[in-house]
N, C-alpha and C positions, 0 to 999 in steps of 0.2 A: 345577287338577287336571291329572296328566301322561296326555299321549296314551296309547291303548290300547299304540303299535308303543313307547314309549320305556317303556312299565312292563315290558311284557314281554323289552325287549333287558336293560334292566336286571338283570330276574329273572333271565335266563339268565346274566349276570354274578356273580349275588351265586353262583353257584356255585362260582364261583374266590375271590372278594374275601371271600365268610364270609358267614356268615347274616345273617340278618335285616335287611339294608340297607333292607328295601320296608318296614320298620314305620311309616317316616311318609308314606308315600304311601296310594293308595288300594289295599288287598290284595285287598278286598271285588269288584274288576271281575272277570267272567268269564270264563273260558277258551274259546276259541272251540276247538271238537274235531271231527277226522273221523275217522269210526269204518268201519275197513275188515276186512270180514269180520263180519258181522253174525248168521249162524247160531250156533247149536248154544258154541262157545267164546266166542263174541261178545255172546251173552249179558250177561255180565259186564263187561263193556267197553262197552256200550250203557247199561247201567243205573247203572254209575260215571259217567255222565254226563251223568246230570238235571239233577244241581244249576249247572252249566256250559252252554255254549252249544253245544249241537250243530248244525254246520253244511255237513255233510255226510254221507252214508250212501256206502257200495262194498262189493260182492259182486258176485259172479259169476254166483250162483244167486237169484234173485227169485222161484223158486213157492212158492206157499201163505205169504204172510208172516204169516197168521194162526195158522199151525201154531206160529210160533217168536215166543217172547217179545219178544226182538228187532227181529222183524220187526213183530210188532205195532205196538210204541213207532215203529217208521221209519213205518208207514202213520198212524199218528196224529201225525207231522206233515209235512202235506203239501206245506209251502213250504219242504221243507228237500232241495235236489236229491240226486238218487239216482243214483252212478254206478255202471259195472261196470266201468272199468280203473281202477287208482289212479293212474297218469300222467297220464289227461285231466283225474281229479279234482283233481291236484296244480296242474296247467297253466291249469284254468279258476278254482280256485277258494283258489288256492296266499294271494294275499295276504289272505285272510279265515281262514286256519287258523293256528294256533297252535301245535295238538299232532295228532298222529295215533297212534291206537290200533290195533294191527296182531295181530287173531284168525283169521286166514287158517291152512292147512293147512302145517305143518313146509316143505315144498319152496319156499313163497312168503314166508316171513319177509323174508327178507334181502334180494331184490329189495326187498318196498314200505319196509322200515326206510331202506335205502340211499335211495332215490329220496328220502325224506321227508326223511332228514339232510341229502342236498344242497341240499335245499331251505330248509333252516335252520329243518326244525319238532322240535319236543318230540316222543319217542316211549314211546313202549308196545311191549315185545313177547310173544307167549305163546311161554311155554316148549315147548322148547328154544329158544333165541333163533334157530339157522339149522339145516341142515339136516349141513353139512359143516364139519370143520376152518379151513378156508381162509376159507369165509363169515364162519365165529365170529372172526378175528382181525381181515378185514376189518372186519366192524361196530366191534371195537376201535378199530379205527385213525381211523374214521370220529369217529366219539362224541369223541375227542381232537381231529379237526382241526376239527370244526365247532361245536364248544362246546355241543353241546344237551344237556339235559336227558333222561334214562334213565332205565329201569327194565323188568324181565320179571317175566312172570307168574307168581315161584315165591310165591305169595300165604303159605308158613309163614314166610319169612327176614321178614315183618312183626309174626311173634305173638311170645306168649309164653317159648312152648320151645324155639324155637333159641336162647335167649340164656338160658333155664336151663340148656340142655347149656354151653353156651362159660363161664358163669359157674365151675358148676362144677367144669370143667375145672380151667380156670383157678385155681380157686384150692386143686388140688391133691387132691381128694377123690377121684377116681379113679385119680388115682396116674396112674403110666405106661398109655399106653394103646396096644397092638401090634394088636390086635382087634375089627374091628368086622364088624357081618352085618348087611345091609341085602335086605327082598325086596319084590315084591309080586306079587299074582296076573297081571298082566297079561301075554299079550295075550287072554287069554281071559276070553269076557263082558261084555265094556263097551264100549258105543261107541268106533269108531273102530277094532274089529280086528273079523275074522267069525271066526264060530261056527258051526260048525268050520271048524277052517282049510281053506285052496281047494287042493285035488290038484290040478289043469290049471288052465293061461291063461284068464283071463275071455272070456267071448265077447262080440262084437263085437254092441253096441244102438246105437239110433239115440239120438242128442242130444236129451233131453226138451226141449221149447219151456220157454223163460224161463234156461235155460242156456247161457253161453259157456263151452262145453268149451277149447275152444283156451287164452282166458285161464287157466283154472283149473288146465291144465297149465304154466302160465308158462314157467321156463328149461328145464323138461325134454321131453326128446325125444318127439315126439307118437305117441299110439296112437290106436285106436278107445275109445272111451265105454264105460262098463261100470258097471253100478247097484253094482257089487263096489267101486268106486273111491269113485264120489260119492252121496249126500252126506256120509256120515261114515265111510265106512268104508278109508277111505287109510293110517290109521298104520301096519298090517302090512306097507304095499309100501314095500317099501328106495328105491325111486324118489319117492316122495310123504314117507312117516312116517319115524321111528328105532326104530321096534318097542316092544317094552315099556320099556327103559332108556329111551327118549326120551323114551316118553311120563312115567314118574315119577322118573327118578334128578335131576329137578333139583329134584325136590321132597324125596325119600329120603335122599338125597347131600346136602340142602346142608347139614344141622347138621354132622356130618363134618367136611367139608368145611372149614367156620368155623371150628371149634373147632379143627381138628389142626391146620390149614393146610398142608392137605396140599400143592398148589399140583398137579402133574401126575407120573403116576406111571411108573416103569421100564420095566415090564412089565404087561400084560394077559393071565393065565394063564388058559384055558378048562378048566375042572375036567369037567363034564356038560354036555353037550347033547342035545336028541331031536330029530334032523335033521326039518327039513321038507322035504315034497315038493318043492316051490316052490322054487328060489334066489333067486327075485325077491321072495319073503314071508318074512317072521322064523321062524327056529323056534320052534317049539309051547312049550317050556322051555330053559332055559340058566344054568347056573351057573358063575361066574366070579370069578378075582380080582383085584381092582387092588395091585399093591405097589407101595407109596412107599419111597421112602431116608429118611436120617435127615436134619431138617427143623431146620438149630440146633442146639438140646438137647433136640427129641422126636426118639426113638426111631424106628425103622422101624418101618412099618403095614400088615397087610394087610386092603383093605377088601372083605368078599365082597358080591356081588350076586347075587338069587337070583330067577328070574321063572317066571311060568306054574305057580304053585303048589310050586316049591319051595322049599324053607324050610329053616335051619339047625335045627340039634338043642334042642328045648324046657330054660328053663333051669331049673337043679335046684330042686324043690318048686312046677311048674308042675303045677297039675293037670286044665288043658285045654288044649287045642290054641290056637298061637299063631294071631294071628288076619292075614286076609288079606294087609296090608300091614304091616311096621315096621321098629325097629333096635333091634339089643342091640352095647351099645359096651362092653368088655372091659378095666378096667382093673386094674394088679396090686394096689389098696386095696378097688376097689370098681366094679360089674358095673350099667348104665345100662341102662333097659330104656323103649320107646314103643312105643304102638299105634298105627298110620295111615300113611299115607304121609306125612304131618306132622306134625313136634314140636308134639305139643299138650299133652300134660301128662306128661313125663317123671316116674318115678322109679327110687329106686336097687331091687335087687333083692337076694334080698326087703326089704318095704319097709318091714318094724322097723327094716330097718338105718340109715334116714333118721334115727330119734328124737335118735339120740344127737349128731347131727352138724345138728342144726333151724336151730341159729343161725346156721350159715355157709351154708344151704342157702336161707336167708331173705334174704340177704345181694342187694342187686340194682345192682353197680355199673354195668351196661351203661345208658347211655337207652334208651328203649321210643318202639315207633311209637305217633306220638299217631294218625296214619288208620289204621293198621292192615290196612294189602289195598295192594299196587303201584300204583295209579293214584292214588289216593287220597295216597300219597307223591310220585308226580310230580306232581300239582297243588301242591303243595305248596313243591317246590322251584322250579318255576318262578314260582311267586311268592316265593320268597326265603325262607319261613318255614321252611327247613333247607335246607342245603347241596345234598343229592342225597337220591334217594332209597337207599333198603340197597342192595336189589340192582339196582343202575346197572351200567352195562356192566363197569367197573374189575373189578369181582366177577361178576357174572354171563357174561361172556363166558368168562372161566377155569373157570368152574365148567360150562357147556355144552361145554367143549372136555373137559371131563374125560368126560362121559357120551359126547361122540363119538367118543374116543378107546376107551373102552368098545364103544360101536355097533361100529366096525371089529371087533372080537375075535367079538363074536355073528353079525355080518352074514358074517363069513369061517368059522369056527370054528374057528380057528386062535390060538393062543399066539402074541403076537406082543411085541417091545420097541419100547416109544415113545421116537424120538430128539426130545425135543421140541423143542430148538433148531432144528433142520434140518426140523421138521415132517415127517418122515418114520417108518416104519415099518422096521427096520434091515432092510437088506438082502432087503427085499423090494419092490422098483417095482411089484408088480404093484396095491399098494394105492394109488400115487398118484392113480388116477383116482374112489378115493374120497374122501381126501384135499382133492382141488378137482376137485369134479365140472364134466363141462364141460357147457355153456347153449346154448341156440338164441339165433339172430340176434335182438340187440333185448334183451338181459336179460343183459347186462353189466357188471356193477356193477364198481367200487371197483380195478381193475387200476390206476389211477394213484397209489394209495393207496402202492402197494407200491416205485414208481421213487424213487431215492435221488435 
């Protein structure tokens, strides 16, 4: 039988060399996994990894771990060491890990990803993958020099109906397609944004015992404490979160996305906004448009985005109100309609119009994830039994660069044109420092990445 370190360097090879090299070795050994970020997103990432070896826990916040699922599973095993930086945990515990799964708060993706790839483990990351432009291309560049194994947590790019839209597409049912409306209610209501949003600066609380604040603000510039911030309530602050787009355009955005290939858009036209109080917190609503050029032989696209309960115009013969989150994609044969912030069971609209068109709508030439959820695909590749997982970075970094390229237009409220070559904002510097936000000492990742 081949050592644990030569199955797994292998695994990470069959990535380039093609599947299934490891089918006569042992597949059956387990993933050794540390799981960073264990509340509230972590969840999921704790529980994808039962059936594996868990061999490390990291968070920042340790009270009440009976309050969170998560945290339960971590007190129910107690020989499994518990850290609160993912450096030390990398540092003590680096040659016994494998893969690392990264459910930390938007501003701290990229640091523990980065830290993890130099270290030459398998990653996880929850969407958005980074927090800024500059991050998301790092990770890129990163993912390519170090050979690991990828994937984010846009958990529909594993279902069914993203690859019913691109199917379809694809083979022409929709016709041209110029048009698409993509929304959801967020930031209002759901964990991770308050309700209602904050008119004045958080006030200044004392650091509950069982928290390192300092950690928890990682590369960004330190404040005082504020129950407004932690534990879940960060994605509103343009410092911590990406506001509503961040939290679902990589979920919204990625049938889109796949299907048109859109790749990165010209321009980011702000249609509506309802200014918030705050410059430092997202506005309350924001409607906007991504335009794409023409892509090959599809056409130009405009894809709108619509948050905080607005919505495009209900389509003809709707006779209730569309619902929280979806997409209607616009084409000149025929008009694609979902419910949710993921493609889960698309059809055409109205949905007689499906009968006559059954056999080509049945048709499934895409393969289908056999795990079905991101984690579940990276175990999988790093054991060899497929290439990579869908959304590995090749794809997933382009597709978060698209919603941060979005963030800029909402976090400004400004129309602005994306020079994407130049990774600039045309003729405006004043967005570079959103662009690559700068880090406190100690939380500088992947600058070498970038020297020729």
């Amino acid at each position: 039988m081949t050592s644990r370190r030569h199955f797994l360097q292998t695994a990470a090879l069959s990535a380039f060399a093609g599947p299934n090299i490891l089918r006569a070795q042992d597949t059956k050994q387990k993933i050794r996994v540390a799981c960073v970020g264990i509340g509230n997103m972590g969840n999921g990432a704790v529980k994808g990894s039962l059936k594996e070896e868990i061999v490390a826990f990291c968070d920042v916040d340790w009270r009440d771990l009976d309050k969170r699922s998560a945290g339960a599973i971590a007190k129910e095993h107690p020989n499994v060491p518990k850290f609160t930086d993912f450096r030390e945990m990398l540092d003590k515990k680096g040659s016994e890990i494998d893969a690392v799964l990264i459910s930390t708060p938007d501003h701290t993706h990229f640091a523990a990803a980065m830290a993890a790839m130099q270290a030459k483990k398998h990653v996880f990351v929850q969407k958005p993958l980074a927090h800024n432009i500059w991050q998301v291309r790092t990770l890129h560049k990163a993912a390519q020099k170090y050979g690991v194994q990828t994937v984010m947590g846009n958990q529909g790019h594993c279902w069914e109906g993203i690859r019913l839209v691109k199917e379809w597409f694809e083979a022409g049912v929709l016709g041209e397609v110029k048009e698409v409306h993509c929304w959801t209610d967020r930031p209002f209501g759901h964990a991770g944004f308050l309700d209602p949003q904050p008119v004045v600066a958080p006030a200044s609380e004392p650091v509950p015992e069982g928290v390192n604040w300092d950690l928890w603000q990682g590369p960004v510039a330190t404040r005082d404490y504020s129950s407004q911030y932690l534990p879940q309530r960060w994605r509103g602050w343009w410092d911590y979160g990406c506001g509503g787009l961040g939290d679902i355009g990589c979920h919204c955005l990625d049938a889109p996305f796949w299907a048109l290939q859109l790749g990165m858009p010209e321009k980011v036209e702000v249609v509506k906004q309802e200014p918030g109080t705050l410059k430092t917190y997202t506005a309350p609503r924001s409607h906007i448009i991504f335009h794409f050029a023409t892509r090959g032989t599809l056409p130009p696209v405009q894809i709108h985005w619509y948050e905080g309960g607005l919505q495009p115009e209900r389509l003809p013969g709707m006779d209730k109100p569309l619902p929280t989150n979806g997409m209607i994609m616009k084409g000149s044969k025929e008009t694609l309609y979902s419910d949710g912030m993921r493609v889960q069971s698309p059809q055409l609209w109205p949905r007689e119009r499906m009968t006559p068109l059954i056999d080509i709508l049945r048709r499934k030439p895409l393969p289908r994830s056999k795990a079905g959820e991101p984690i579940g695909e990276l175990f999988a590749a790093i054991r060899g039994e497929i290439p990579h997982a869908g959304s590995n970075f090749d794809y997933a970094c382009p597709l978060t660069e698209l919603v941060n390229v979005g963030v800029l237009a909402i976090r400004s409220g400004k129309t602005i044109e994306w020079e994407a070559t130049a990774m600039k904002v045309k003729n405006a510097p004043e967005f570079d420092t959103w662009i690559k936000e700068p880090v406190r000492d100690g939380w500088s990742y992947g600058e070498d990445l970038w020297k020729a």
